[in-house]
N, C-alpha and C positions, 0 to 999 in steps of 0.2 A: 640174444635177440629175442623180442616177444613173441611169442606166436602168434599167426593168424588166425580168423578173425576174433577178434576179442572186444569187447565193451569196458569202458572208462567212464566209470559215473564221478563226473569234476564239478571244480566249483572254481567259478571265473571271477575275476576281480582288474577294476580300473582307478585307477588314483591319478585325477588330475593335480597338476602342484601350482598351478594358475593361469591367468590373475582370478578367475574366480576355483576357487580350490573345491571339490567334489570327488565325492570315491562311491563305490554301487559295487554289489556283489550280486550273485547270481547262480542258479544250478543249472547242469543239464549234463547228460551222457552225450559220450563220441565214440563211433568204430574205430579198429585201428583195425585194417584188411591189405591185403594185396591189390595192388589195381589191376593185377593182369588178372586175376582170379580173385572177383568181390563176392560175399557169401548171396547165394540165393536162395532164398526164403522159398518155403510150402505155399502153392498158389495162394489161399487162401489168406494168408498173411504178408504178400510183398508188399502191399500197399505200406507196412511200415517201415520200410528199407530198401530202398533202392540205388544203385551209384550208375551215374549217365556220364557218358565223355562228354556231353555238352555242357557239365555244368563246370570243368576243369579246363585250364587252360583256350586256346582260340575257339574251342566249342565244336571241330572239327572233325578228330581225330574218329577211326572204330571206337576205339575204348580208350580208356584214362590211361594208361601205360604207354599209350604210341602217343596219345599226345605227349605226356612226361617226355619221352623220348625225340618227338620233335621238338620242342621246346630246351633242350640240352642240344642237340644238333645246331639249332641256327645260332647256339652262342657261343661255338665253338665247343663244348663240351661232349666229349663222348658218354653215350648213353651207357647204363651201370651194366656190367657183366652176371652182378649178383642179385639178391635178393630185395625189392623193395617195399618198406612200409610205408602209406598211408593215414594219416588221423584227421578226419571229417566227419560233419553230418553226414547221414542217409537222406536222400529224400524219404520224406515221414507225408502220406497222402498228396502228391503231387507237388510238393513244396519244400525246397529245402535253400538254407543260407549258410553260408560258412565262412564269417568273419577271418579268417585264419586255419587254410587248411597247407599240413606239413608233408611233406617228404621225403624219407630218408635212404638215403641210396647205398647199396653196398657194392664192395667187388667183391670178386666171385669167394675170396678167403673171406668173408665176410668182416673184412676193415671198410672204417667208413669209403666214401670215394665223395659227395656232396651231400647238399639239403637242401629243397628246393620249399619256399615257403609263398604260396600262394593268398593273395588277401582280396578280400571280397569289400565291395561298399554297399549303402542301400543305394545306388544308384542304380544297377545291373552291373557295374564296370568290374575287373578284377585285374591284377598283376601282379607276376611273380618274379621273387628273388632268388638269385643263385648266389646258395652261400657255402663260404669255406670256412669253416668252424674250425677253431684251436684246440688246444688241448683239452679245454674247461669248457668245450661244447659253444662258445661263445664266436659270434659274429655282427660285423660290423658294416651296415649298406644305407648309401642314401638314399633317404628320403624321394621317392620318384613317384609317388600315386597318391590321387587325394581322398582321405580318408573321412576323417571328420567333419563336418563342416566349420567346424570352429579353430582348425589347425588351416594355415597354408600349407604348399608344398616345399618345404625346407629343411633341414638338418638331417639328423643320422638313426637310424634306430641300431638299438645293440639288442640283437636278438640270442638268448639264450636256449637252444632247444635240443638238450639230448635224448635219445633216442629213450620209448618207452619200456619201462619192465613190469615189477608188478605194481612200481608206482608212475604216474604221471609229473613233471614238473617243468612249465614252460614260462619262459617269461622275455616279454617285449616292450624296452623301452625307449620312447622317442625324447632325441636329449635336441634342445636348441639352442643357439648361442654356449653349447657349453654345459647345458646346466640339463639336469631331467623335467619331461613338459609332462608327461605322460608313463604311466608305467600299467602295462598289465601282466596279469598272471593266469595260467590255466596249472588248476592242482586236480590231480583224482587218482582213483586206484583200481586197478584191473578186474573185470569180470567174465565170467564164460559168457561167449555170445553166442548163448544154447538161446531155444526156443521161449524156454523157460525165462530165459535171463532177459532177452530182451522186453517181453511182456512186462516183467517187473519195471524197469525202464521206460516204460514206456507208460504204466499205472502212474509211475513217484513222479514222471518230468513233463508227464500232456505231451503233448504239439510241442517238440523241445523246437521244432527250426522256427515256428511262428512265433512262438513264445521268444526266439533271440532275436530277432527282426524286431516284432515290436518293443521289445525293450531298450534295445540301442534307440530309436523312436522316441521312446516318451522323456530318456535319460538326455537325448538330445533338447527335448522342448523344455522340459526344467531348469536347462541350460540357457535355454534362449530368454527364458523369462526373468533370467537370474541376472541378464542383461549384457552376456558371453557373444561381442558381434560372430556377424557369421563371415566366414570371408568366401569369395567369389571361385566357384568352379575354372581351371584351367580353360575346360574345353566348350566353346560356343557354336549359334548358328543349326545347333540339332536337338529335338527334345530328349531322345535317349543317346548316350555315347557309346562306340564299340562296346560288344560284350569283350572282349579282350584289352585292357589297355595298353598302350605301349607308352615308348618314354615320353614325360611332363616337363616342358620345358621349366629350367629353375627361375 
């Protein structure tokens, strides 16, 4: 199991397969920490790393751990007896987004016990999946939250996410009718998340959460102009939707 808190300088990748086909790459580092115990930076430097229970799960909880934990509670699931990790953005100056934030749960002998994959949209909305991975790290959940604007709410995604060591390697693809619509990937390789280390990090990737925000953003308008319709939000009648989503009717 990797240690806590550690740094992951990755490199992200989407391959749409149509009808307008498009692919975009991209860098940027992610922690991988404890939620019950996230690192806390020398005053002077918190402003580039922060982790809030509001920005996980129904936005509630003291900390990220007790939400994880109620969140496992109302689905039936008992909360992990063991160790868990974490892989997210920091809030980086008051801002942070997390297209896909994981985690991994152990018991107490440290064998898996779940993985709980949390996704973010630019809308504010988020929802998470409870998933039971196979042998080959591999899971299988529908399609329940709207992501893109160019995708409905339908089909399956097959998410592959095992747990980090000193490499990273993640990958989620949303298949429809069958067939693969969408594929992404998060690759990267472990680093100390000494003082040192994050600075450097912080030199090579800027503003990494604003910098992902706006890039899903313009990768989206390219799209539109490319002539990619947009299809309609589930949810009507409010201008922002829950910060937590819950289930999207199919």
């Amino acid at each position: 199991m990797a240690p806590t808190p550690a740094l992951y300088h990755c490199t992200l990748t989407h391959r749409r397969a149509g009808p307008v086909r498009y692919a975009f790459r991209s860098r940027t580092y992610l922690w991988l920490v404890d939620p019950a115990r996230p690192p806390r930076l020398p005053r002077p430097l918190r402003w580039l790393a922060r982790f809030d229970a509001r920005d996980h799960f129904d936005g509630t909880a003291p900390d990220i751990r007790a939400g994880l934990d109620r969140f496992l509670t109302a689905r039936g699931e008992p909360p992990p007896d063991g160790p868990v990790l974490m892989l997210a953005h920091a809030r980086v100056a008051g801002h942070v987004f997390n297209p896909l934030t994981v985690f991994w749960c152990h018991h107490a002998d440290g064998t898996p016990h779940c993985v709980v994959a949390e996704v973010h949209n630019t809308y504010g909305q988020r929802h998470c999946y409870l998933l039971h991975p196979d042998d080959t790290d591999a899971a299988r959940a529908a399609k329940e939250f709207y992501v893109s604007p160019f995708f409905p709410v339908d089909g399956h995604y097959v998410m592959r996410l095992p747990a980090p060591g000193a490499r990273l390697a993640l990958t989620v693809r949303l298949e429809r009718q069958g067939r693969p619509a969408l594929t992404a990937t998060v690759r990267g390789s472990r680093r100390p998340a000494t003082v040192r280390g994050l600075c450097r990090a912080v030199a090579r990737h800027g503003w990494s959460t604003v910098a992902v925000s706006a890039g899903i953003r313009w990768h989206g308008v390219r799209l539109y102009l490319r002539g990619l319709p947009v299809q309609p939000r589930p949810w009507r009648g409010t201008r922002k939707a829950p910060r937590q989503a819950q289930e999207v009717p199919q």
